[in-house]
Structures are given as C-alpha cells and as structure tokens.
C-alpha positions as CSV (number, residue, x, y, z in Angstrom):
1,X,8.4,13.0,-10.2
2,X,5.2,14.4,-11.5
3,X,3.2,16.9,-9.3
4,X,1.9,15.1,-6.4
5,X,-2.1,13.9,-6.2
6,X,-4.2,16.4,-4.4
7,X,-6.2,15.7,-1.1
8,X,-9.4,15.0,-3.0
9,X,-7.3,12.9,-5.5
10,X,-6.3,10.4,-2.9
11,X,-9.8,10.5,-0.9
12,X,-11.0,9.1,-4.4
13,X,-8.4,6.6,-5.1
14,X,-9.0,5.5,-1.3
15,X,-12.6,4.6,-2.5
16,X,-11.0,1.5,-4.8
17,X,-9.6,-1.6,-3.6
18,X,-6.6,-2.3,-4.1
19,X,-6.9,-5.5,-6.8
20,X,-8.7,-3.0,-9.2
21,X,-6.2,0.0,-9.0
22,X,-3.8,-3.0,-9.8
23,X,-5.9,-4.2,-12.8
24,X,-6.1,-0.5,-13.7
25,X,-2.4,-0.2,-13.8
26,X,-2.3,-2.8,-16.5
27,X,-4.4,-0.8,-19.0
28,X,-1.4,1.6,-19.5
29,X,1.1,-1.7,-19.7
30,X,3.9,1.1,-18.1
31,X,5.1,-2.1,-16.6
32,X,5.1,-6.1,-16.6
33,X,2.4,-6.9,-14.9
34,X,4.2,-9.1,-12.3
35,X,6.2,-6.3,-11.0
36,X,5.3,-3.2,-8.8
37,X,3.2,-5.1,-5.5
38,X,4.0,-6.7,-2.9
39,X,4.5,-10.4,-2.4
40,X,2.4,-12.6,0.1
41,X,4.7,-11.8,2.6
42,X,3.1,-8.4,3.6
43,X,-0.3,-8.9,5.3
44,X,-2.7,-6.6,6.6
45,X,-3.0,-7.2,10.3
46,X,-6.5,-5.2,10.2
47,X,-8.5,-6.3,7.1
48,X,-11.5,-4.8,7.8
49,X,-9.7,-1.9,7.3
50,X,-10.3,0.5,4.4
51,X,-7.7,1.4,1.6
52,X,-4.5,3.1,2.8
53,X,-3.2,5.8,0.5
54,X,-0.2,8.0,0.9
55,X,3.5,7.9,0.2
56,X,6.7,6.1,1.0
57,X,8.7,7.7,4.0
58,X,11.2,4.6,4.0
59,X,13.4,3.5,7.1
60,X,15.4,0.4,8.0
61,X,14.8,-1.0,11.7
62,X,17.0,-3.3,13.6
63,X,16.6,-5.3,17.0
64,X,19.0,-7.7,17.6
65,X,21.6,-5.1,19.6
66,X,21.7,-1.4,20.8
67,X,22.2,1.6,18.6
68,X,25.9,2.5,18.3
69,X,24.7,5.6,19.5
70,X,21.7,7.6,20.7
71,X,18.2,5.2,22.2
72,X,15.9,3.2,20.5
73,X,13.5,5.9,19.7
74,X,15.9,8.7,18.0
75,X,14.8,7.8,14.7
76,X,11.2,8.8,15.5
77,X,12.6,12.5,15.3
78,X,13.7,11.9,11.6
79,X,10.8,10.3,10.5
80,X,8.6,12.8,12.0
81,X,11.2,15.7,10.2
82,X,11.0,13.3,7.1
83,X,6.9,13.3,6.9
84,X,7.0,17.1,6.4
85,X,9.3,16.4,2.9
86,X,6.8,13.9,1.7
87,X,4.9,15.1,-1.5
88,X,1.7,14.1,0.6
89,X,0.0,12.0,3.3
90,X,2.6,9.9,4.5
91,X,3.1,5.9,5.0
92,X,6.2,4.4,7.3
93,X,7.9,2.0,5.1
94,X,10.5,-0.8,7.0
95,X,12.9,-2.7,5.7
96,X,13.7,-5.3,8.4
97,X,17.2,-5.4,7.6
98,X,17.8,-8.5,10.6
99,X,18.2,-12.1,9.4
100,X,15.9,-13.4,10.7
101,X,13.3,-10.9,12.4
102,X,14.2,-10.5,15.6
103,X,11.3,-8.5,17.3
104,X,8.4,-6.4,16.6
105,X,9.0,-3.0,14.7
106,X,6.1,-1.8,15.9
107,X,3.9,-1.2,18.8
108,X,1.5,0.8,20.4
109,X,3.6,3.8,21.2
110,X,5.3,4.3,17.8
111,X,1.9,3.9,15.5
112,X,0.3,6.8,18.1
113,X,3.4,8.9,17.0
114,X,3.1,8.1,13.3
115,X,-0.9,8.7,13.3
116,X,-0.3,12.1,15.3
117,X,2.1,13.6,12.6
118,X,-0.5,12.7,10.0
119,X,1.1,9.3,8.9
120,X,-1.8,6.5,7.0
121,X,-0.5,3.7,8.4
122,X,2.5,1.2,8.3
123,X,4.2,-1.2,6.6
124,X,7.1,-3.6,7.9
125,X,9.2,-6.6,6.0
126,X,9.8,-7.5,10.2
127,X,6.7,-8.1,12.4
128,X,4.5,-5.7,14.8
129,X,3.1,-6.5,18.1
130,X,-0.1,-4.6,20.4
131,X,-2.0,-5.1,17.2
132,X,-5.6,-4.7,19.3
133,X,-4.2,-1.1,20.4
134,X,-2.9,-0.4,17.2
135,X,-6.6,-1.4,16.1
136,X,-8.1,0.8,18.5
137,X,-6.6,4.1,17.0
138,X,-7.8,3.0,13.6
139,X,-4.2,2.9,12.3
140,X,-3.6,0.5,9.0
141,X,-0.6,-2.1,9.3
142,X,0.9,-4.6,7.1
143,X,3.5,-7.1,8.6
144,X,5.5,-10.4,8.0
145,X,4.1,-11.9,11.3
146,X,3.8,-10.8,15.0
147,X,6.3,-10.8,18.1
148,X,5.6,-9.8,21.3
149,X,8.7,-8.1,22.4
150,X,10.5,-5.0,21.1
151,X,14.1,-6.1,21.9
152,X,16.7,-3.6,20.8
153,X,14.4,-1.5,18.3
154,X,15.8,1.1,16.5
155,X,16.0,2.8,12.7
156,X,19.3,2.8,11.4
157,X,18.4,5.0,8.5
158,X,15.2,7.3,7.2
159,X,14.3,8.1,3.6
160,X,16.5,5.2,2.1
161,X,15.5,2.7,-0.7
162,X,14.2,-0.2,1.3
163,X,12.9,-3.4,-0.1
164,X,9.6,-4.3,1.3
165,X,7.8,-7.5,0.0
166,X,9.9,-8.1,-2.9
167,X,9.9,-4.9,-4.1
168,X,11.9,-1.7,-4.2
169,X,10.4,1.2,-2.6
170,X,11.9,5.0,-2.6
171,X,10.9,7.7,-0.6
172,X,7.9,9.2,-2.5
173,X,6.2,6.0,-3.8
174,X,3.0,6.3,-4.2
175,X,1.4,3.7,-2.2
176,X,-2.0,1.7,-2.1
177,X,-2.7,-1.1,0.2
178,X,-5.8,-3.1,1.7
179,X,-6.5,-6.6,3.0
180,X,-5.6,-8.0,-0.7
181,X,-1.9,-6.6,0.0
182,X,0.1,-3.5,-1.2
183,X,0.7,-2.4,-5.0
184,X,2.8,1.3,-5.9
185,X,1.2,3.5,-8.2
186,X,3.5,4.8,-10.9
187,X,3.4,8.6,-10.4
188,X,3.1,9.5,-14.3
189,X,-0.2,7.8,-14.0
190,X,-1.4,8.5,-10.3
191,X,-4.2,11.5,-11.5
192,X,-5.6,8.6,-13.9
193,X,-6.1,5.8,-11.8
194,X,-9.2,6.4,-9.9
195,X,-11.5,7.3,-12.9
196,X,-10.1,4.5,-14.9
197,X,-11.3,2.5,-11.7
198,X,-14.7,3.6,-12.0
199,X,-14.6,2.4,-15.9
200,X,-13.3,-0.4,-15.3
201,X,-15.8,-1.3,-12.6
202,X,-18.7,-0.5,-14.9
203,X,-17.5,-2.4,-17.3
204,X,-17.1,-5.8,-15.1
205,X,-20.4,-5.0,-13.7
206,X,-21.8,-6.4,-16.6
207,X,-20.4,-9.4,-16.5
208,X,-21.4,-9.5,-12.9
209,X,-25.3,-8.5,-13.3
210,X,-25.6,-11.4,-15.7
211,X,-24.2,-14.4,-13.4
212,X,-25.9,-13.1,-11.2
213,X,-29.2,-12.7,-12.5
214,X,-31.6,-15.8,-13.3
215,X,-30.9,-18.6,-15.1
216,X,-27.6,-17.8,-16.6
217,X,-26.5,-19.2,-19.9
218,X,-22.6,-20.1,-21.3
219,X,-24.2,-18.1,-24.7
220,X,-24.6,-15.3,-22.0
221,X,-21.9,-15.5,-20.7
222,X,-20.1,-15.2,-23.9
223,X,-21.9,-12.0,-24.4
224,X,-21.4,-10.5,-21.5
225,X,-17.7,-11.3,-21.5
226,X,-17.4,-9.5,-25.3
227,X,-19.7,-6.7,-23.7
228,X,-16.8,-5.9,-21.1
229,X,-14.3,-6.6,-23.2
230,X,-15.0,-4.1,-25.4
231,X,-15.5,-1.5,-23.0
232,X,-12.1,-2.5,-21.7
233,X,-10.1,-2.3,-24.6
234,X,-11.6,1.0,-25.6
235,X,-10.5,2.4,-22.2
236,X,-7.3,0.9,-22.5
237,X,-6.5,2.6,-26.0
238,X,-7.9,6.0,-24.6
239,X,-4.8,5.5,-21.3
240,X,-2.3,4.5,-23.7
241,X,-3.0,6.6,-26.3
C-alpha cells in the first residue's frame, strides 16, 4: 500500500460526489470499469448526507444465536483497538455473514461508539435500525434494509476481508460513499483523484452551460460534446501517462 492520503487530502476528495470520483477512476483504466463499487444493494439511509471518506476497518456480524463466548458487544473493543491501525479516518465495514439477515447491525449505541473513536460512518451488507438517532449525531450509514430489533448481535471477526455489495473489501480500502452508493479508491491513485475531479468537472461544465443556456442547438451540442471531449482525453493521457 502506498502512503496514506493526508487530512487535507481527504477533506478535498470529500468535496466530490461519489459518481465523479467514479468517472475519474476510469481515466486511469487501472481497472474494468464494472468492478470496484458497490451494487444497488448498499443504500445510504441518510442521503442528504455529504461524502463519506475514510478506510475499511472490516468485521463480520451475526444475530441469529449467542456468541460462543464473551456478550454481544466484545467486538466493539477490537474495532475500537483496530481504528488506531487504520492508515487514516476510519469506516466500519460489515459483512452480514447470516442467510438471511436476521436483525439490525446497527443501532444507536454502537454508531455513538464508532463516531466517538473517530469512525466516518458505516456500512453493513445486513440492515440498521434507530436510523433518526443515528441521524441526529450526523453519522453516515449505508444498509441492505432496516430491522427493528438487534437479536443476538455480535462480530465474529475484525479486520477480515468481507464482501460488502458485491465487492471484496480489505482492511485499508480506501473508501468513498454518498447517496449514489459506495466506490473504493485504488490507493496507487488516491493523491490524484480529487484534482482530476475538478478537471473533469470543468470540462463537463461545458457541456452543461450550453443546454442550459438559450435556445440550444443539436450543431451545439455537437460542439460542446468535442469541446469536453477533448479536455477529457487530454486529462486522461496526462493520468495514464
């Protein structure tokens, strides 16, 4: 892994949403372009929510019977120990690893844990539950669906490969998620992506100010489109080159 973004590198790539740092990923073609997000089975529960940005601290959670040993909550301890060996600002990744989801992974308790040990939010494959006092501390979640009870709650294992919307994630990923969904960022890239978000957006802009400016024309249009596309392609060749 590459050195990890600083906090002024994040606070900048928290200013894009998350379809253009997707469409920015592309430029480098480091990866098929159908790989690397999230399916439409994560959903943000709090869309008005700005960007999330941090990295992977990965669990697994189960609910349908006790622990084999200790209480539900034990694995809070390891995920707290687990956000100080992130490379940065930390998100709770869970693999519900119960077919199918039995209960929430989440409440009101647990995201007040993760938000006071400096966690960015949360994401679960399972479902979450006290979603308007989860709201009320301003802490970013993306579920499967909602439950209201907790039933047998507990995290098996911390800092594991999970897979989370159809994807793989390690611990480390570098993750960035709004009310569009989740992507990762590839780490060779990560100190790239948020001015090649800015170039890209200046380039679409143009395409932008014309249909929406008066009277537009398909000729226009046309114009416009080669106008961005060049700008594009010159930015793409300057990533990949």
């Amino acid at each position: 892994m590459t050195s990890p973004l600083t906090a002024e590198s994040l606070q900048e790539l928290a200013k894009y949403d998350t379809p253009t740092v997707c469409n920015v990923i592309e430029l480098w073609n480091i990866r098929p372009r159908n790989t690397g997000f999230m399916d439409g089975s994560i959903r943000a529960c709090f869309p008005e929510m700005p960007p999330m940005v941090g990295y992977a601290v990965t669990s697994t959670f189960r609910s349908m019977a006790p622990p084999r040993a200790g209480d539900v909550y034990a694995g809070l301890q390891q995920q707290a120990e687990a956000f100080a060996e992130a490379p940065g600002p930390p998100i709770v990744v869970y693999q519900d690893i119960d077919e199918p989801t039995i209960s929430a992974t989440f409440g009101e308790v647990m995201c007040s844990t993760y938000k006071g040990f400096g966690a960015q939010g949360l994401i679960t494959s399972g479902a979450g539950r006290d979603l308007e006092q989860v709201r009320q501390i301003g802490f970013p979640a993306f579920t499967n669906g909602t439950i209201c009870a907790h039933g047998y709650c507990h995290t098996p294992h911390v800092n594991v490969p999970v897979t989370v919307g159809g994807i793989c994630i390690n611990p480390g990923d570098l993750l960035h998620g709004d009310l569009n969904g989740v992507t990762t960022i590839p780490h060779e890239i990560a100190s790239e992506v948020a001015e090649a978000c800015r170039e890209l957006m200046i380039a679409e802009q143009i395409v932008i100010d014309y249909v929406r400016g008066s009277s537009p024309t398909v000729q226009g249009l046309t114009e416009a489109r080669q106008a961005c596309e060049a700008q594009i392609k010159t930015l793409s060749e300057r990533l990949r080159g």
